[in-house]
N, CA, C and O atoms as a GROMACS GRO file, in nm:
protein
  288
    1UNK      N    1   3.154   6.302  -3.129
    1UNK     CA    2   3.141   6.201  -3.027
    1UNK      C    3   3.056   6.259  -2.914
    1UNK      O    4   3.091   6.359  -2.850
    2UNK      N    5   2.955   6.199  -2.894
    2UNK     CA    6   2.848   6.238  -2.747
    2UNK      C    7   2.930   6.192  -2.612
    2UNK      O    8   3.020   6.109  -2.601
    3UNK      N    9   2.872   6.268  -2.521
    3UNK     CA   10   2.963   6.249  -2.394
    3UNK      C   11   2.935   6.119  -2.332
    3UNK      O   12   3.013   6.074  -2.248
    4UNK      N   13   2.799   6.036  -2.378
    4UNK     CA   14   2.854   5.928  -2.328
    4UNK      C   15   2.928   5.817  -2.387
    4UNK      O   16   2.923   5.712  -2.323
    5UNK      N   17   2.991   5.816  -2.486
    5UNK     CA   18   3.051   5.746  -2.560
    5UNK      C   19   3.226   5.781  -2.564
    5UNK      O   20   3.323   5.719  -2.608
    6UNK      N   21   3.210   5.900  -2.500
    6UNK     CA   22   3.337   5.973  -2.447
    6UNK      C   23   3.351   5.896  -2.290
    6UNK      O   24   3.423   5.798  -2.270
    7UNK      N   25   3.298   5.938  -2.226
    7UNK     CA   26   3.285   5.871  -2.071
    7UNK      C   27   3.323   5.739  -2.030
    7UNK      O   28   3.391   5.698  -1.936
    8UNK      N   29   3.233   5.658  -2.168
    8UNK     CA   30   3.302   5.522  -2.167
    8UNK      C   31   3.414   5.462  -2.223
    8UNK      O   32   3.469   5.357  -2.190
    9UNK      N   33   3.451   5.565  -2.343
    9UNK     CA   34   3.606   5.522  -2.384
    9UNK      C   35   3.697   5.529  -2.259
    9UNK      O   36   3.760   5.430  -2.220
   10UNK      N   37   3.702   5.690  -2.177
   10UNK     CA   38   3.780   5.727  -2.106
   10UNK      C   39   3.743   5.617  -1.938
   10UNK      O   40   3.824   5.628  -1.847
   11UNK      N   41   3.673   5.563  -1.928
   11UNK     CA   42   3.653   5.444  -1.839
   11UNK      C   43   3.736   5.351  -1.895
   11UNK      O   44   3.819   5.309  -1.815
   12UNK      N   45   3.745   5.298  -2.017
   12UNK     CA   46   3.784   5.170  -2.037
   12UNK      C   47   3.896   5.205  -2.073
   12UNK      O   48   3.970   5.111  -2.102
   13UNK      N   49   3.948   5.330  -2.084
   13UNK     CA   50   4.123   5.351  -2.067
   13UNK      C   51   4.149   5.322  -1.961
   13UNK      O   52   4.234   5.235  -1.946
   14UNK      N   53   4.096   5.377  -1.860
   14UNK     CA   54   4.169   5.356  -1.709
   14UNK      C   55   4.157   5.235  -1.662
   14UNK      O   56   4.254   5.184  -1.606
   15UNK      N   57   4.066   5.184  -1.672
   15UNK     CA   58   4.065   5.026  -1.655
   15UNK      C   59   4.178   4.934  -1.714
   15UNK      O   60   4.216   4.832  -1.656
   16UNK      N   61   4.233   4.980  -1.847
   16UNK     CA   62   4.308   4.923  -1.892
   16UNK      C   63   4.465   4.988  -1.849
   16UNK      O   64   4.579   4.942  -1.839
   17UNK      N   65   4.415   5.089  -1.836
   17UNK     CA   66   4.608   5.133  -1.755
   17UNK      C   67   4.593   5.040  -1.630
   17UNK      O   68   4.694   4.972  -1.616
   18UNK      N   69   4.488   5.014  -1.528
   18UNK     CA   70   4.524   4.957  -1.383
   18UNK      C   71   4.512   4.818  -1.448
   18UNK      O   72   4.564   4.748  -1.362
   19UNK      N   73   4.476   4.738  -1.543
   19UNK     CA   74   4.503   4.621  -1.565
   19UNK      C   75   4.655   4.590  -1.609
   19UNK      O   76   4.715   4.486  -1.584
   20UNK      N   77   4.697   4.686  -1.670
   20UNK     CA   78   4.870   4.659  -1.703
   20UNK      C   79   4.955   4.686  -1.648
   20UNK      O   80   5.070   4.654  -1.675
   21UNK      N   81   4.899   4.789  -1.502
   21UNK     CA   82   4.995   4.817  -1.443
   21UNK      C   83   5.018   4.653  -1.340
   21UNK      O   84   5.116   4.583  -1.318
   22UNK      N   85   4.873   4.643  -1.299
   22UNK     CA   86   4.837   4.517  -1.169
   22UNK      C   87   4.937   4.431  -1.264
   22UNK      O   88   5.022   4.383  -1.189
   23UNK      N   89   4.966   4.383  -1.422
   23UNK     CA   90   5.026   4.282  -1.482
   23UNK      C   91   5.142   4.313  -1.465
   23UNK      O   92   5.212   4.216  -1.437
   24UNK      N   93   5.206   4.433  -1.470
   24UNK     CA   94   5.341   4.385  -1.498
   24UNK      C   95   5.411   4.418  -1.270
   24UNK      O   96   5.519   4.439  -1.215
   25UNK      N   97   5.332   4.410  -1.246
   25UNK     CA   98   5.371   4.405  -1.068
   25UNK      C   99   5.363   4.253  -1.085
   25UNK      O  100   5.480   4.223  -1.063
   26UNK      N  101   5.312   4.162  -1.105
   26UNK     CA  102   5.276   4.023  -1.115
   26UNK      C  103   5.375   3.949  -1.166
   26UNK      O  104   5.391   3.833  -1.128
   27UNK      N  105   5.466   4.015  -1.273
   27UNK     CA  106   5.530   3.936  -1.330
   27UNK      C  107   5.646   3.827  -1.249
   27UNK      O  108   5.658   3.707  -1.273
   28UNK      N  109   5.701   3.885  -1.177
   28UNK     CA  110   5.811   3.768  -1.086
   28UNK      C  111   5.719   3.686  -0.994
   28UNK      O  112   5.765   3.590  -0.932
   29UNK      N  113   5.616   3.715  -0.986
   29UNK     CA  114   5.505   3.624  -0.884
   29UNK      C  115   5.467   3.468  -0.968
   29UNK      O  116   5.391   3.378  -0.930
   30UNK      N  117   5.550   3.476  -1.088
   30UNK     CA  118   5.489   3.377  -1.160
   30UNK      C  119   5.624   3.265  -1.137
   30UNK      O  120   5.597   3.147  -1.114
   31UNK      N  121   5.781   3.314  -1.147
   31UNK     CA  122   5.840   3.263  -1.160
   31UNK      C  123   5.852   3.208  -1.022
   31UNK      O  124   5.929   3.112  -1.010
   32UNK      N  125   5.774   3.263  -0.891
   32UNK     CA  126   5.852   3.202  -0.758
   32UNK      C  127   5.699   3.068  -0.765
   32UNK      O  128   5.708   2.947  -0.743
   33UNK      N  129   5.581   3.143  -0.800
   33UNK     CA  130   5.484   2.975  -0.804
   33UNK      C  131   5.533   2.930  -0.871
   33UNK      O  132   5.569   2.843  -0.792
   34UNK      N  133   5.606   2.882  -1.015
   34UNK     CA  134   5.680   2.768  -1.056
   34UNK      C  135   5.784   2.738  -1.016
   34UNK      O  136   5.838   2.661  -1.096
   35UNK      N  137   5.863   2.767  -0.899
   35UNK     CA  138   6.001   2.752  -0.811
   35UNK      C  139   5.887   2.665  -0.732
   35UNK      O  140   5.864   2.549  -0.768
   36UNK      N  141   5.830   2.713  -0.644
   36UNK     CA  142   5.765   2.650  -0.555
   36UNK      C  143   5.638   2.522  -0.589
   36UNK      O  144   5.578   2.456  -0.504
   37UNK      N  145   5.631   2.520  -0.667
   37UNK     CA  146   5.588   2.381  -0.765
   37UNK      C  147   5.701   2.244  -0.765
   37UNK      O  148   5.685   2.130  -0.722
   38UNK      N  149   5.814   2.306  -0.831
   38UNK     CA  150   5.911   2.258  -0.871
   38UNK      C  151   5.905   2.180  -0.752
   38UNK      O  152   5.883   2.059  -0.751
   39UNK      N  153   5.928   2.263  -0.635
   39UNK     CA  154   6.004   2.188  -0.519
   39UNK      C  155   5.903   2.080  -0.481
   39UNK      O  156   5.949   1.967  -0.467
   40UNK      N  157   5.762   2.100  -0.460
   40UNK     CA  158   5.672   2.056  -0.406
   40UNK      C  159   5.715   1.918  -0.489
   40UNK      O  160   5.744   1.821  -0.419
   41UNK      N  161   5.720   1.906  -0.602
   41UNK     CA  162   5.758   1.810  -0.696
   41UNK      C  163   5.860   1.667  -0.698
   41UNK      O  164   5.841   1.547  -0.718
   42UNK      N  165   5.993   1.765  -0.662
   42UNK     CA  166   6.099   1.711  -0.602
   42UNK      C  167   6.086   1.657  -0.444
   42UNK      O  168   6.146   1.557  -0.406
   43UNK      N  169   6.030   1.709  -0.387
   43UNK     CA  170   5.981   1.653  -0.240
   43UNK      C  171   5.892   1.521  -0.250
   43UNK      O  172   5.897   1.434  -0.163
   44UNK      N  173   5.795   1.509  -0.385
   44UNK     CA  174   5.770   1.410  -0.346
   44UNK      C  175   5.817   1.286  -0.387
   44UNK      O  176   5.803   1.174  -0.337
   45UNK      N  177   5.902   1.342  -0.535
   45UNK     CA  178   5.975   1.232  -0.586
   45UNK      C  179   6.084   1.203  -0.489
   45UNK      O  180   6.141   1.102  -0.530
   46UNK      N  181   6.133   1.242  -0.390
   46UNK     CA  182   6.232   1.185  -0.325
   46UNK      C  183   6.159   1.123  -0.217
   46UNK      O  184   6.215   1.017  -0.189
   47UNK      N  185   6.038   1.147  -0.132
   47UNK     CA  186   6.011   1.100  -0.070
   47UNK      C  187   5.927   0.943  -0.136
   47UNK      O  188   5.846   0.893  -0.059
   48UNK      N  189   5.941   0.897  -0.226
   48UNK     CA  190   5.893   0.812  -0.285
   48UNK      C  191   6.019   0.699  -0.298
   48UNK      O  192   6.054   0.592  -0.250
   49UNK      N  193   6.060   0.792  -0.390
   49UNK     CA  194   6.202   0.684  -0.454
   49UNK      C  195   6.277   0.641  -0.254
   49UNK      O  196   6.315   0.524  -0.250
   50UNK      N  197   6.293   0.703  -0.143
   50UNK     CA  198   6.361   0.681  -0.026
   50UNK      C  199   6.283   0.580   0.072
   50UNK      O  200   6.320   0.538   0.182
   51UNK      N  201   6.143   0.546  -0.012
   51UNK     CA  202   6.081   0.435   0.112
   51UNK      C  203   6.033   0.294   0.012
   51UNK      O  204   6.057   0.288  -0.109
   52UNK      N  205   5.998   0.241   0.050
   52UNK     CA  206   5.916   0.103  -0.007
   52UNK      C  207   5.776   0.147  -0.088
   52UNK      O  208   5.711   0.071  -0.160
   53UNK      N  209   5.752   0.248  -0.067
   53UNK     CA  210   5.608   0.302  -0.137
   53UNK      C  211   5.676   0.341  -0.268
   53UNK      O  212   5.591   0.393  -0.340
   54UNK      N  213   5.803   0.336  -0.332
   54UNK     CA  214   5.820   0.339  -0.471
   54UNK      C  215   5.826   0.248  -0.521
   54UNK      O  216   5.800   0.250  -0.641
   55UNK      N  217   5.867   0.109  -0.452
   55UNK     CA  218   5.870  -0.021  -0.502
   55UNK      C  219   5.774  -0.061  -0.532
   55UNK      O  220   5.758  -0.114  -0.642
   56UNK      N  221   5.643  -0.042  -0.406
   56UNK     CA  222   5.508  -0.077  -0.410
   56UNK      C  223   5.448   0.016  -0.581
   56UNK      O  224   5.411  -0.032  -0.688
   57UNK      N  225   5.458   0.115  -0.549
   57UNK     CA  226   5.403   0.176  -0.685
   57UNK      C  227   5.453   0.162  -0.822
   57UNK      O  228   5.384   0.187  -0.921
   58UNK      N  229   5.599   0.113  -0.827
   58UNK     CA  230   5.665   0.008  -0.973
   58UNK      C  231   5.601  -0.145  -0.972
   58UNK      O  232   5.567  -0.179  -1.085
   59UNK      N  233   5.583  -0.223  -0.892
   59UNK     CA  234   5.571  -0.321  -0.895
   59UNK      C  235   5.383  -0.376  -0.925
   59UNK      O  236   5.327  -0.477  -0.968
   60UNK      N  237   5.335  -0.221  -0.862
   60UNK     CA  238   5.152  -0.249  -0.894
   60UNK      C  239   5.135  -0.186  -1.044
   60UNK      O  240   5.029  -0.221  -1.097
   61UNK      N  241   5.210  -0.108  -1.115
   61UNK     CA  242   5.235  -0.065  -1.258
   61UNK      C  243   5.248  -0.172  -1.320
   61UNK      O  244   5.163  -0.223  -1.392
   62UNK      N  245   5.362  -0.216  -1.294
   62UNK     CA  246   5.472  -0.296  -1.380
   62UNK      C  247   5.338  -0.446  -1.411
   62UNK      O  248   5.326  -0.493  -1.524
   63UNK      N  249   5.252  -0.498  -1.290
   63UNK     CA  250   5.166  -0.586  -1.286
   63UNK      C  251   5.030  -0.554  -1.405
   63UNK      O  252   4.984  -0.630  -1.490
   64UNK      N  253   4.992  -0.416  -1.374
   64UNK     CA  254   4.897  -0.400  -1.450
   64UNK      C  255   4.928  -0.386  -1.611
   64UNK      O  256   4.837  -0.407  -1.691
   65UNK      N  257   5.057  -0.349  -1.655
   65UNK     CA  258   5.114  -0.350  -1.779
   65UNK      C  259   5.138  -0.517  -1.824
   65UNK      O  260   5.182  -0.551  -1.934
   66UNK      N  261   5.106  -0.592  -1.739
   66UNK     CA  262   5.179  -0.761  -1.774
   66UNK      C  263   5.042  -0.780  -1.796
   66UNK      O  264   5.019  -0.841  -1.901
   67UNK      N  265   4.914  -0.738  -1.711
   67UNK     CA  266   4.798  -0.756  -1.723
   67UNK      C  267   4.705  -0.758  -1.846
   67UNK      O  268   4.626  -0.834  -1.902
   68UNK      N  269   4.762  -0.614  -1.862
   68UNK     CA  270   4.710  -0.559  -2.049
   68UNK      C  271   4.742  -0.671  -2.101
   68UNK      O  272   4.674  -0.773  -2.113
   69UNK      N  273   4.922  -0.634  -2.154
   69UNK     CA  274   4.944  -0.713  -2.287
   69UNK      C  275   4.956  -0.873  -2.250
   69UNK      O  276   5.023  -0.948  -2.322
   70UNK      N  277   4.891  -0.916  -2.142
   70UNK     CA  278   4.944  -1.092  -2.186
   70UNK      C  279   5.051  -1.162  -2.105
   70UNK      O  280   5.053  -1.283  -2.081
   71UNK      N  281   5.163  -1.047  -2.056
   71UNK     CA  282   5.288  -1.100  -2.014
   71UNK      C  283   5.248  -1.174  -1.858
   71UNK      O  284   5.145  -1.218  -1.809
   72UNK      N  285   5.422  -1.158  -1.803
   72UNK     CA  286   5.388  -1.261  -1.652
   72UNK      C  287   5.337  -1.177  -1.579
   72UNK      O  288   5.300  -1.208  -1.466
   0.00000   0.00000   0.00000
């Protein structure tokens, strides 16, 4: 093996140790952005279903589905 073909294996080891190390530091960072999704989620489904803007948004559905197939 010539030294530069050595040089670059031993580069793309270390690159790959700081890529697995940076991965597994990451790992619980994944579960709090899908906590914090979640909520963002639930915030808006409640703020929907608690005002007249859920009625409004069943009732302009519910119209365009009567629209398609034919109905009232």
């Amino acid at each position: 093996m010539n030294d530069a073909m050595l040089k670059a294996l031993t580069k793309a080891r270390m690159q790959l140790g700081d890529w697995t190390e940076r991965r597994s530091r990451d790992r619980g960072q994944t579960a709090v952005e899908y906590l914090g999704i979640i909520v963002v989620v639930v915030a808006i489904v409640v703020a929907i279903t608690g005002t007249d803007i859920g009625k409004s948004i069943k009732d302009a559905i519910t119209q365009k589905i009567a629209d398609l197939t034919g109905g009232k």
